[in-house]
N, C-alpha and C positions, 0 to 999 in steps of 0.2 A: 200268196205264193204264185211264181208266174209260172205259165208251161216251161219247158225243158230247162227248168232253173236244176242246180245241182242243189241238194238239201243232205246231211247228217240225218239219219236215222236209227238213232239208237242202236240194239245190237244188229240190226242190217246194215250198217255202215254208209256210202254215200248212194245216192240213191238220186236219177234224173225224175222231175214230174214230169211222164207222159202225156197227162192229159188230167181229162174231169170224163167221170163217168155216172149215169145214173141208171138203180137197179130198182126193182121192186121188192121190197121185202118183206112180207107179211101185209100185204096192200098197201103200204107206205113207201111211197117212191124218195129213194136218199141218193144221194149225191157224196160222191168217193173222189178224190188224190186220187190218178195211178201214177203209182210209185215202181219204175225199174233197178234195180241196184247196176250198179256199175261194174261189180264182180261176176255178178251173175244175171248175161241180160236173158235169162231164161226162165226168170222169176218174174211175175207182177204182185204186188202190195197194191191192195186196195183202204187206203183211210177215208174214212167218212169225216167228211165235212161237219159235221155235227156233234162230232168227240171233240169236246175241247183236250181230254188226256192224250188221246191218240194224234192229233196237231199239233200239241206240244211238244210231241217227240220227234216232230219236223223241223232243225234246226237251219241255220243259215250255216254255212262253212267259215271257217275261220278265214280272215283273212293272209295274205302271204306276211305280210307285217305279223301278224299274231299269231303266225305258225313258228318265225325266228323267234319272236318275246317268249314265246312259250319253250322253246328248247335250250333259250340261254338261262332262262330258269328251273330246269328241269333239276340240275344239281343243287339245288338252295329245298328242291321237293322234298319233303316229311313223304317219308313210310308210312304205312301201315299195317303192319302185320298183327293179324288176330289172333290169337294162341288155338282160341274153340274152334275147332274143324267146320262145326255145323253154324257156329256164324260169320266163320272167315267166309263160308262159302254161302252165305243168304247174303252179307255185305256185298263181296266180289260180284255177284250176279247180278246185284243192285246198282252196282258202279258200269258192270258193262251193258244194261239195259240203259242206263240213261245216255251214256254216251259222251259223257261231258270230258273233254282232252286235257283239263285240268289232270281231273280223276284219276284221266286214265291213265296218265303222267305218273303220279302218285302210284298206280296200282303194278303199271308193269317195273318201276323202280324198286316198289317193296318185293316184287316177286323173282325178279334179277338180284337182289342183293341175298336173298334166301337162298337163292337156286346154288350162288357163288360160297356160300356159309356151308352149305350141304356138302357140296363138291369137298372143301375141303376132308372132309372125314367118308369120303366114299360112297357119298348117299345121295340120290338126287330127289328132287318136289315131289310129293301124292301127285298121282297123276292129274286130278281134282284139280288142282295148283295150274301143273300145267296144261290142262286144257282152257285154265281162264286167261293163264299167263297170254296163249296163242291166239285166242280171243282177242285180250284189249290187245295187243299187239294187229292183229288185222287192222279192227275200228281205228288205230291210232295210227298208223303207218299207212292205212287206205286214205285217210284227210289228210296228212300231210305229202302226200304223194300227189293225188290233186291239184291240191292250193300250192303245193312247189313248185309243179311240173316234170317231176323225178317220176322216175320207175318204181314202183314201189320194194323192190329188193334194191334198190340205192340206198333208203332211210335210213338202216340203222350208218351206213356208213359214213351219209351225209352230219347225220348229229353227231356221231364221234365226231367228224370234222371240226366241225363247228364249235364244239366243246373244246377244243385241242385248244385249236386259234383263239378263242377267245381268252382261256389259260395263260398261252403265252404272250398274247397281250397284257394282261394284268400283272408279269410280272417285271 
């Protein structure tokens, strides 16, 4: 990974590499990623060079081609909704620690079609729901905002767009 490359970071979303830094830690000098988030440049992440786990969760950004691939199939995306609270909510945490915009695709769909199901009979998500909801919605609208060049309160309107259009093409 090169200096100020932009990389996905898991539930920190995208995040520039600042640099390379090196600490002493218990007399063993390591060598660290700093990592700024883009949302928040008042934060630094430090990964160690030496975590294969913690470098894995340094992704490259999708590209702008595979940010469109990804939204024109967003409507073909399977749900998931888990009935068990306590493993809807160990999965979900698990999908927005990784990071992956598949996923995420997946996950803020299933939690948009629940939220709309709810609505109808006057009820809305466990809060639970939606604090993850608003979660992959950051991570997933913070990449696509990026790699589009949009504002990221453009996104949702940009995908309906795009969704419409491509609709009425196909018929």
């Amino acid at each position: 990974m090169e200096i100020n490359t932009l990389v996905a970071y898991g539930a920190n979303g995208i995040c520039r590499i600042e640099g390379m830094s090196e600490q002493m830690i218990d007399g063993v000098c390591r060598r660290f990623y700093v990592l700024r988030p883009v949302e928040s440049e008042s934060s630094t992440i430090y990964v160690p060079t030496d975590s294969e786990m913690l470098c894995k969760k340094m992704k490259p950004l999708l590209t702008p081609s595979e940010a469109l691939d990804l939204i024109q199939t967003m409507p073909e995306s399977e749900t998931l909704w888990i009935t068990d609270d306590r493993e809807r909510n160990e999965r979900y945490h698990k999908m927005i620690a990784d990071g992956n915009c598949s996923e995420l695709v997946r996950l803020t769909k299933t939690l948009y079609q629940r939220k709309q199901y709810l609505a109808k009979f006057g009820k809305k998500l466990r809060s639970a729901d939606d604090r993850i909801l608003q979660q992959a919605e950051k991570i997933l609208f913070g990449e696509l905002a990026v790699v589009l060049g949009i504002p990221r309160s453009e996104v949702l309107a940009f995908i309906e767009e795009k969704l419409v259009k491509t609709a009425a093409e196909e018929k």
